[in-house]
C-alpha positions in Angstrom: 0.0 0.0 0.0 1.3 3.3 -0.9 2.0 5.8 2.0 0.1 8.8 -0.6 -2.5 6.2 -0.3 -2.4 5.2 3.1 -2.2 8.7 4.2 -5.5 9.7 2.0 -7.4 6.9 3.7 -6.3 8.1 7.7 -7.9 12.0 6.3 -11.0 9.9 5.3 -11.3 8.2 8.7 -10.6 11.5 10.3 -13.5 13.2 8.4 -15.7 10.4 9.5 -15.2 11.0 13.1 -15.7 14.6 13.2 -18.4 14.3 10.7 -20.6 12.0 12.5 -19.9 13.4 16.2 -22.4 16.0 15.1 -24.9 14.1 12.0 -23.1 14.4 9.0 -21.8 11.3 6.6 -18.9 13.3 5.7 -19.4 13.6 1.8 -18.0 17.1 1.4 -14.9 16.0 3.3 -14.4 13.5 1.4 -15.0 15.1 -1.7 -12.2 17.7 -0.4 -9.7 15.3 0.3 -10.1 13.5 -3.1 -10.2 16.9 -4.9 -6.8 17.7 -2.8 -5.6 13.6 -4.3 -6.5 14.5 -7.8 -9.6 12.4 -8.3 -11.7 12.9 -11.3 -15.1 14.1 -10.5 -17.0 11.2 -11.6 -15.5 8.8 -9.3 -15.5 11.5 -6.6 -19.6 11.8 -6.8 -20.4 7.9 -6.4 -17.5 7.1 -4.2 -18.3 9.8 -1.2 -22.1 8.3 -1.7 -20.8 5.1 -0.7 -19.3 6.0 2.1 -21.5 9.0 3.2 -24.1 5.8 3.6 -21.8 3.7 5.4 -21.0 6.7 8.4 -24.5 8.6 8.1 -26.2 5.5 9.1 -24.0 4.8 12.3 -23.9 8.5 13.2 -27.8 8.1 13.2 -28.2 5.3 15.1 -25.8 6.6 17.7 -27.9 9.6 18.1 -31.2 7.7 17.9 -30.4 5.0 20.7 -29.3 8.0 22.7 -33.1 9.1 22.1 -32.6 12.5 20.0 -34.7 11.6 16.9 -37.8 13.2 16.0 -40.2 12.0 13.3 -41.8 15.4 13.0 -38.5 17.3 12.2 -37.5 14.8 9.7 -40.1 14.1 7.4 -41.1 17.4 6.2 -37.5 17.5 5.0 -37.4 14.1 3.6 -40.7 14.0 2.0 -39.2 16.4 -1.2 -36.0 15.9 -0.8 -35.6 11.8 -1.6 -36.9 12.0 -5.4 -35.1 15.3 -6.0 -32.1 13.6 -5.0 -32.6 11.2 -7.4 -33.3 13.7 -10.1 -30.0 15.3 -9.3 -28.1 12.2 -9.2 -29.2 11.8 -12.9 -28.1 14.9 -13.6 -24.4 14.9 -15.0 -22.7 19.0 -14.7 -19.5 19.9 -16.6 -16.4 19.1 -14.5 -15.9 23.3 -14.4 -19.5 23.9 -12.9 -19.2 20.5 -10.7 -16.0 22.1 -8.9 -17.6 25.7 -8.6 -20.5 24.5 -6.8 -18.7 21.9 -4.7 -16.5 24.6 -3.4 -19.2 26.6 -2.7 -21.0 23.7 -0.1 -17.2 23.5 1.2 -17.5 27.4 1.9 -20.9 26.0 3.7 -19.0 23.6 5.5 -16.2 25.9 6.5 -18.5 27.6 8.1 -20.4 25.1 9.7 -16.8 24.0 11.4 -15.8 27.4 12.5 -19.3 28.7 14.2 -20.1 26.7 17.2 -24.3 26.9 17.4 -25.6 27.5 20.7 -28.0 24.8 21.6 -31.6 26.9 22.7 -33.4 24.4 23.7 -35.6 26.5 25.4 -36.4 28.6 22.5 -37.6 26.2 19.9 -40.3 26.8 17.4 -42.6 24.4 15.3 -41.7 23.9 11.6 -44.1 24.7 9.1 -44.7 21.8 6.9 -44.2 24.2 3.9 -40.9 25.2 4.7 -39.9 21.8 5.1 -40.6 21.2 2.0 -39.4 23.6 0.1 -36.2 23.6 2.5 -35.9 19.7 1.7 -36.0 20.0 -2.2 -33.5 22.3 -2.8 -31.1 20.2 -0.5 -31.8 17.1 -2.1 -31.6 18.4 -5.1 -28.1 19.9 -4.5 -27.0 17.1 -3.0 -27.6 14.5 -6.0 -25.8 16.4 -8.6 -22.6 17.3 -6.9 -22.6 13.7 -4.4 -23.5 15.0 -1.0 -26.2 14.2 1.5 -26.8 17.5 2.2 -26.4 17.4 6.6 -24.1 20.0 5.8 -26.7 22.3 4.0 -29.6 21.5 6.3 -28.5 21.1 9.9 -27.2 25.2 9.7 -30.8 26.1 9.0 -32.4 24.1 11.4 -30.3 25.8 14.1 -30.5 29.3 12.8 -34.7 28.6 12.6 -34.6 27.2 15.7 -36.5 23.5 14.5 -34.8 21.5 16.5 -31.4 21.4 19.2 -28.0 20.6 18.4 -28.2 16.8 19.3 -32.0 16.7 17.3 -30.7 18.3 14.6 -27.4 15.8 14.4 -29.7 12.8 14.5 -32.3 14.3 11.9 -29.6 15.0 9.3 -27.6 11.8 9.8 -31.4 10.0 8.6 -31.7 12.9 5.6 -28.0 12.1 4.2 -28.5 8.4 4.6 -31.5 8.5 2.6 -30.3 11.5 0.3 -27.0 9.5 -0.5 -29.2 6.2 -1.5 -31.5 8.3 -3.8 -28.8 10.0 -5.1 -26.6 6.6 -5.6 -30.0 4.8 -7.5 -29.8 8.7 -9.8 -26.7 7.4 -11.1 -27.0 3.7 -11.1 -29.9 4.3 -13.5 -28.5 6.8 -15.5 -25.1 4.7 -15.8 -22.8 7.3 -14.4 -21.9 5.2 -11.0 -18.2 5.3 -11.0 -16.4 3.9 -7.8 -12.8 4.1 -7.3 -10.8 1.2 -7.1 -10.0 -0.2 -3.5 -13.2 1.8 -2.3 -13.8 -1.1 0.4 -10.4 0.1 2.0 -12.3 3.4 2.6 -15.4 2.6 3.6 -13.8 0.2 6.3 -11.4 3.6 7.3 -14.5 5.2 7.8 -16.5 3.0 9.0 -14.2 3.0 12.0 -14.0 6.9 12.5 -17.8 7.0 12.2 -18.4 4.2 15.1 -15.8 6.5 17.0 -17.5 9.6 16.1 -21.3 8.6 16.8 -20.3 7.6 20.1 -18.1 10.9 20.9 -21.4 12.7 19.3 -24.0 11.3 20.7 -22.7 10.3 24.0 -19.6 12.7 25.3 -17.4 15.4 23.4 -16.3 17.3 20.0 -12.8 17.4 20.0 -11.9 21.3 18.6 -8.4 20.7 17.9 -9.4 18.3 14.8 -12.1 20.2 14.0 -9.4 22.7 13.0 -6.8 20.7 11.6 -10.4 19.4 9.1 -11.2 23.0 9.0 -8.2 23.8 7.2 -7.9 20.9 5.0 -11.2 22.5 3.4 -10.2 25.4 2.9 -7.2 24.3 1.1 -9.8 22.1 -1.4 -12.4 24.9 -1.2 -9.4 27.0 -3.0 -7.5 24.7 -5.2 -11.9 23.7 -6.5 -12.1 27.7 -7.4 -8.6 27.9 -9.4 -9.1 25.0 -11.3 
C-alpha cells in the first residue's frame, strides 16, 4: 500500500469522526480530500455516496439510541428531498461547474466547522410543513448532482430557525444524508454514471471505523476542537484549489 494512499485513507477516517460526532456522513470531506488527491469528479460523486451511507447510518443510530430523533423534524425534509435527489443524481454537470458548486457547499461547510451553534433548547419553534418542504427539495436536489447528503446544507438552517437542538438536529440529518445518499446513488445507477474508485472497500472500512468513533463521541460525550481545525483547514485548502481550477 502506498503511503500517498495510506495517508489519503487516515484523512477519510478523520473526516468520519468529526463528521458523525455531530450528524453528517462526511461527503463534502471526502470530496475535499479526493479533490486535494486528484480524483476525477465522476469517481469522486459515487465514491463519497458510498461511504457517506456507510458513516450517516452509524452516526444516526448513535444519536437515535441516545433518544434525540424526531419524526416530526425529519419528514417534512425528507418527503421532497428523496426524489429530488434522485433527479439530481441523474443529472451529470461539466467538471468546471461540478468544482464551482462543490467549493461553494465546502465554503458551507467551512462555516459550519468554525461557528459553534448554541444549543436553545428553550427557544424552539414548530416547523411549518411548507418550509420543510421547500427547505428539503432544494437540499436534495443539491446534493444528488454534486454527491453530497446534504447534513451540511440543512443542519445550519435548522439551528438558525430554531427546528430542533443541536443533538436533534445531528440525529435528523444523519437519517436525511442516509436517505439522500441512496437516492442519489440509485440517480446514477440508472443513468449509468456510478463510478467507484478502485479499493473503495479500503475506505469505507477507514471510515466506518471513525464514524463508530465519532457517533459515540457525538451522541454520548465530546467534539474534539483541535481536529475540527486541523479538518477545518484541510477544506479550505480544497475549497481554493476547487475555485482555481
Amino acid at each position: 500500500m502506498e503511503a500517498s494512499f495510506l495517508i489519503l485513507l487516515l484523512g477519510l477516517a478523520v473526516v468520519a469522526f468529526l463528521y458523525s460526532s455531530v450528524g453528517h456522513g462526511g461527503a463534502s470531506g471526502y470530496l475535499a480530500l479526493m479533490s486535494i488527491a486528484g480524483i476525477a469528479p465522476a469517481f469522486m460523486k459515487s465514491s463519497a455516496l458510498v461511504m457517506n451511507l456507510a458513516v450517516s447510518i452509524i452516526s444516526f443510530i448513535g444519536f437515535y439510541r441516545a433518544g434525540f430523533f424526531r419524526w416530526k423534524l425529519f419528514l417534512p425534509f425528507a418527503i421532497a428531498s428523496i426524489p429530488l435527489a434522485y433527479l439530481g443524481g441523474i443529472m451529470v454537470l461539466p467538471d468546471s461547474m461540478y468544482k464551482k458548486t462543490l467549493a461553494f457547499c465546502l465554503f458551507l461547510a467551512i462555516i459550519r466547522m468554525v461557528y459553534q451553534f448554541k444549543d436553545n433548547k428553550d427557544f424552539l419553534k414548530p416547523i411549518p410543513i411548507w418550509a420543510g418542504l421547500i427547505t428539503g427539495g432544494i437540499i436534495g436536489l443539491i446534493s444528488g448532482m454534486i454527491g453530497i447528503g446534504g447534513g451540511i446544507l440543512l443542519s445550519p438552517f435548522i439551528l438558525l430557525m430554531r427546528w430542533g437542538n443541536l443533538k436533534e438536529t445531528a440525529a435528523v440529518s444523519a437519517l436525511f444524508i442516509f436517505v439522500n445518499s441512496l437516492s442519489g446513488l440509485f440517480g446514477q445507477l440508472h443513468q449509468g454514471n456510478l463510478h467507484l474508485n478502485a479499493n473503495l472497500e479500503y475506505a469505507v472500512a477507514f471510515t466506518v471505523v471513525g464514524g463508530l468513533f465519532g457517533a459515540y463521541y457525538g451522541s454520548q460525550k465530546f467534539n474534539l476542537p483541535t481536529l475540527r481545525n486541523i479538518l477545518t483547514a484541510g477544506l479550505i485548502i480544497a475549497c481554493l484549489k476547487l475555485m482555481l481550477t
